[in-house]
C-alpha positions as CSV (number, residue, x, y, z in Angstrom):
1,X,-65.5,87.5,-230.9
2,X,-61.6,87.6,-230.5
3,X,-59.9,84.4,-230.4
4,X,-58.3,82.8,-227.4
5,X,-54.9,82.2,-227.2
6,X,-53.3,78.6,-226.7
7,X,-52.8,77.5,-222.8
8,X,-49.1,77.7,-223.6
9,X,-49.2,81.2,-225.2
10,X,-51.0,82.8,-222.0
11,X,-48.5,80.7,-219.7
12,X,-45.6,81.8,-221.4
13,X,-43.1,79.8,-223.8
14,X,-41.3,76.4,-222.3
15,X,-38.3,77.3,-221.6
16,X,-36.3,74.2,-222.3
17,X,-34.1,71.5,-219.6
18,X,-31.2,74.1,-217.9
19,X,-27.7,73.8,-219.4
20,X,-25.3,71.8,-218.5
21,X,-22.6,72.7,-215.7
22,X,-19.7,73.4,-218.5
23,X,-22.5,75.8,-219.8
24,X,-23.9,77.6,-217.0
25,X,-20.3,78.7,-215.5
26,X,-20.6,81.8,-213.9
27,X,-16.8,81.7,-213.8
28,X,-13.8,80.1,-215.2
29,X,-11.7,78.1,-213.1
30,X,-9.8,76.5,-216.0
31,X,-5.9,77.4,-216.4
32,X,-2.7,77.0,-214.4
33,X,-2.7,78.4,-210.9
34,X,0.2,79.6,-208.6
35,X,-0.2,79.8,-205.0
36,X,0.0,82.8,-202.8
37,X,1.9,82.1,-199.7
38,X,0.8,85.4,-198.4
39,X,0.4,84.1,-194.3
40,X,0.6,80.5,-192.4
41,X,4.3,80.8,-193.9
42,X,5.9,79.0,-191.0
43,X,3.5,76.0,-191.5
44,X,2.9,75.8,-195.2
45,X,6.6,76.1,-196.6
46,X,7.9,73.7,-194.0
47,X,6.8,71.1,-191.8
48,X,6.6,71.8,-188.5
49,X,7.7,70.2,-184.9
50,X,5.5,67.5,-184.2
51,X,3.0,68.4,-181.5
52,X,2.6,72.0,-183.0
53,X,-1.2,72.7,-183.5
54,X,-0.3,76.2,-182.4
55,X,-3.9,78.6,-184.0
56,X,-5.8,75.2,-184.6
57,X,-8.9,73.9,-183.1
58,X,-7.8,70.7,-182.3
59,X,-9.8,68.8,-179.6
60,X,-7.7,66.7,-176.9
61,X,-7.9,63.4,-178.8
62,X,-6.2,65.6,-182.2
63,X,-3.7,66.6,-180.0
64,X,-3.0,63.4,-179.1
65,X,-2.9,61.8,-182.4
66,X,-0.6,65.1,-183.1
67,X,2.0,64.6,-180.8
68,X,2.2,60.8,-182.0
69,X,3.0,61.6,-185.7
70,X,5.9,59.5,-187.1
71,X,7.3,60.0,-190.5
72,X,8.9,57.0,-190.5
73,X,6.1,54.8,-190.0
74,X,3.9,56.3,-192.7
75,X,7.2,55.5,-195.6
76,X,7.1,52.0,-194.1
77,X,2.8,51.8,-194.6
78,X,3.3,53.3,-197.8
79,X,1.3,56.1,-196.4
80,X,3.8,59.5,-197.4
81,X,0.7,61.1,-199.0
82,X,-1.4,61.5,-195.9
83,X,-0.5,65.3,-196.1
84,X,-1.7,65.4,-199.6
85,X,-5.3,64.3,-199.6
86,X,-8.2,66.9,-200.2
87,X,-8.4,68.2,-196.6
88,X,-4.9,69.5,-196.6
89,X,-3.5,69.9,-200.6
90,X,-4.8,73.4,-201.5
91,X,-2.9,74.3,-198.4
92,X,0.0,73.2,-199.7
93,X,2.3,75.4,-201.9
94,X,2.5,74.4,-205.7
95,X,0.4,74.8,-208.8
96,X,-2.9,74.0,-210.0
97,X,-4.2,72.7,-213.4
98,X,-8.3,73.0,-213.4
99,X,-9.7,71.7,-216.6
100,X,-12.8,70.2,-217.9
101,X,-13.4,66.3,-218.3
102,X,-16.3,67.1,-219.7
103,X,-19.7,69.0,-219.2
104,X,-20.5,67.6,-215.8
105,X,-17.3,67.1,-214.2
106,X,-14.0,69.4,-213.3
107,X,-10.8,68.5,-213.2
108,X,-8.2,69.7,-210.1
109,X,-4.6,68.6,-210.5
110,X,-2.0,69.6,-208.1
111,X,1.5,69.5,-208.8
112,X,2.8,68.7,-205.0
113,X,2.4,65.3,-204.2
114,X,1.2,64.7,-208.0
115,X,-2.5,64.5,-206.9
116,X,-6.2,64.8,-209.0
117,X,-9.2,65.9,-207.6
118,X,-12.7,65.3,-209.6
119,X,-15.8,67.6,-208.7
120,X,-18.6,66.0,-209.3
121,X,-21.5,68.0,-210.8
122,X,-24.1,64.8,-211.2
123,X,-25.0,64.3,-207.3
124,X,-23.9,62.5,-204.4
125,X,-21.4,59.6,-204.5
126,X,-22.1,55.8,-205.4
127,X,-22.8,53.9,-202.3
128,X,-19.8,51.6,-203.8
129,X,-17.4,54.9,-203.5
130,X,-14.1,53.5,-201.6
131,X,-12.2,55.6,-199.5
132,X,-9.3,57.9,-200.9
133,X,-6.9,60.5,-200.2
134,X,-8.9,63.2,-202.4
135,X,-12.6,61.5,-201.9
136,X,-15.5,62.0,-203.8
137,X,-16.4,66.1,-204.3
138,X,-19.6,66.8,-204.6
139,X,-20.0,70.5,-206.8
140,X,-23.1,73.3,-207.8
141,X,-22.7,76.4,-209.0
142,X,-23.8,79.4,-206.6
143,X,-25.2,82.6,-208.1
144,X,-24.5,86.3,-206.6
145,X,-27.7,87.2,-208.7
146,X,-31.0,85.4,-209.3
147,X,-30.8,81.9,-211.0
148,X,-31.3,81.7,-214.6
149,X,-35.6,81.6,-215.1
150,X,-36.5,83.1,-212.1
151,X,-37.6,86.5,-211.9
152,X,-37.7,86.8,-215.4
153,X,-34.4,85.9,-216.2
154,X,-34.2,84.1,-219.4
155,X,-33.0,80.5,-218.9
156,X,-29.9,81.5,-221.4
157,X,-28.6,84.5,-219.9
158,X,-25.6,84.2,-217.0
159,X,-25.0,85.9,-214.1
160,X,-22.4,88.4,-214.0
161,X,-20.6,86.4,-211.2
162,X,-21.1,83.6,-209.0
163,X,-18.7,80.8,-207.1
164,X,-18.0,77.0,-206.8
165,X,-19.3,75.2,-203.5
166,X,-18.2,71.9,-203.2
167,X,-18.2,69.0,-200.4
168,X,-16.3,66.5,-200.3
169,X,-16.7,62.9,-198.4
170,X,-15.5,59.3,-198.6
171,X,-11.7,60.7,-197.6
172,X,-8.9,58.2,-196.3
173,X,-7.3,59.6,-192.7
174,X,-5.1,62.0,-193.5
175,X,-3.1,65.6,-191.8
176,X,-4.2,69.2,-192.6
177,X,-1.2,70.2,-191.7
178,X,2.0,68.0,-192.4
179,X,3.5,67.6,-189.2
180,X,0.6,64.8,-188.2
181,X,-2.3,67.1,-187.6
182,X,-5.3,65.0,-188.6
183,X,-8.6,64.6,-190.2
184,X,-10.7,61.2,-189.8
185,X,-12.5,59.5,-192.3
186,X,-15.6,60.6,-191.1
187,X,-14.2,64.4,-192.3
188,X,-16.7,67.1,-194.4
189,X,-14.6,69.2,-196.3
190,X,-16.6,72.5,-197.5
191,X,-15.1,74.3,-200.3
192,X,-16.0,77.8,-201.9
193,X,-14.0,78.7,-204.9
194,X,-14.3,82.0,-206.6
195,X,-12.3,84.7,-209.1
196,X,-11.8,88.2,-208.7
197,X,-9.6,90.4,-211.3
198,X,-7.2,93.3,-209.5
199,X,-5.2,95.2,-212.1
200,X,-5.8,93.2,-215.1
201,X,-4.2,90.1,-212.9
202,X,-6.8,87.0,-212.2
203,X,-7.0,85.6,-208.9
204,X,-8.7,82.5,-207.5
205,X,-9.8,82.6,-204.0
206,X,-10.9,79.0,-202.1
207,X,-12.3,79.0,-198.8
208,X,-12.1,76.0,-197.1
209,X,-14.4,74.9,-194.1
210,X,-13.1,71.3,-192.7
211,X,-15.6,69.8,-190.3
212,X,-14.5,66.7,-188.1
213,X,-15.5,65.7,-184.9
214,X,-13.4,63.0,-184.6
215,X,-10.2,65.8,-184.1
216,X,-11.8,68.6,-184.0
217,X,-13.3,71.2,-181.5
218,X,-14.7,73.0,-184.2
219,X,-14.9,73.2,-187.7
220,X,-11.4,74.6,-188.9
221,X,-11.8,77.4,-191.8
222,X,-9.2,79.3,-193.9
223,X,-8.6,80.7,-197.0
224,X,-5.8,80.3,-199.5
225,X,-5.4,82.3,-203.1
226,X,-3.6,81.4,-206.3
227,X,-2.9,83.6,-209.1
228,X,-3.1,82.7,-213.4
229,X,-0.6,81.9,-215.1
230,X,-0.8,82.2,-218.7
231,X,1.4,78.8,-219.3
232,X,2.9,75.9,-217.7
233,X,6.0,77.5,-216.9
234,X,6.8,76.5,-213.2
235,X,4.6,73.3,-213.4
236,X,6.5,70.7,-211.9
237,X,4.7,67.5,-210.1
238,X,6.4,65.8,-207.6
239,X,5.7,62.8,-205.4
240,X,4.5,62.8,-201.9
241,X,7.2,63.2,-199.3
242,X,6.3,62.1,-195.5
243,X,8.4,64.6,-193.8
């Protein structure tokens, strides 16, 4: 009579907890990052005339919050970042500096306007979250291929690519564009952040999907791309102007 395996043995080996975020990065976001100012040129380099929402899907109460931007009175609030929070920065030209705080949380900082993002990797925000200009950012790995331990992947073997999906909530008022076009605090800012290689240079490529129906018709997506720098040559942070 043969002998009967274990329960374990027939079911197959546990296969342990999954790693941690740090771990399981299907790419590397961490470095310095110069952006691309390869179209929007007009709006991105300089502020625009106030009232010009010209290829964006404002609804009629944006457009009237638009045409009633005043520089002026966001110095004298105290306000001059409005243009700088999470729903308009990677817009903005400048450099990036992603790094890890540790295993379950990245680390964004912009050099315009002198601003940090955190993505969170540990789940949705504390109900006691206040209100900022970059929020709280919610983050997951996606995988192009199957997850690690399905299909018979082993749990310790990455895909060969993937991408960063965050969202991000619990965001003060603030303008997408810097002549006053706005976002409410009730904005959802959607976030896909991914790497691609062309010629031996490295390129990061967010996608941004902001979704307000306070000032918006429709969800407003674009694109914007940075490219690695192997230093911190060109880093330069500065504070947040108004106008």
């Amino acid at each position: 009579m043969g002998l009967v395996p274990p329960v374990h043995a027939q079911r197959g080996a546990p296969q342990g907890p999954p790693p941690l975020p740090r771990a399981a990065a299907p790419i590397d976001l961490t470095g310095y990052w110069v952006s691309l100012v390869t179209d929007d040129w007009r709006w991105r380099m300089v502020a625009a005339p106030r009232g010009d929402v010209l290829y964006l899907p404002v609804n009629a109460e944006g457009r009237r919050a638009a045409n009633e931007w005043d520089p002026a009175k966001d110095e004298a609030a105290g306000e001059q970042c409005r243009a700088y929070g999470a729903g308009g920065l990677m817009h903005l030209p400048g450099r990036l500096h992603i790094t890890w705080q540790d295993d379950r949380t990245l680390v964004v900082e912009a050099d315009a306007g002198t601003q940090t993002r955190l993505l969170h990797f540990d789940g949705a925000a504390p109900a006691s979250e206040p209100a900022s200009w970059q929020g709280y950012s919610m983050a997951q790995w996606e995988l192009d291929g199957p997850a690690p331990g399905r299909r018979g992947r082993p749990m310790n073997v990455k895909p060969v690519h993937g991408s960063l999906k965050t969202v991000t909530t619990r965001l003060k008022r603030g303008y997408f564009r810097r002549n006053g076009v706005p976002y409410s605090e009730n904005a959802v800012l959607t976030e896909y952040w991914t790497t691609l290689t062309d010629e031996g240079v490295d390129y990061l490529v967010v996608t941004n999907l902001l979704d307000d129906p306070t000032y918006l018709a429709q969800p407003y997506v674009r694109s914007v791309q940075f490219r690695k720098q192997p230093d911190n040559k060109g880093w330069k942070p500065t504070r947040c102007e108004a106008r």
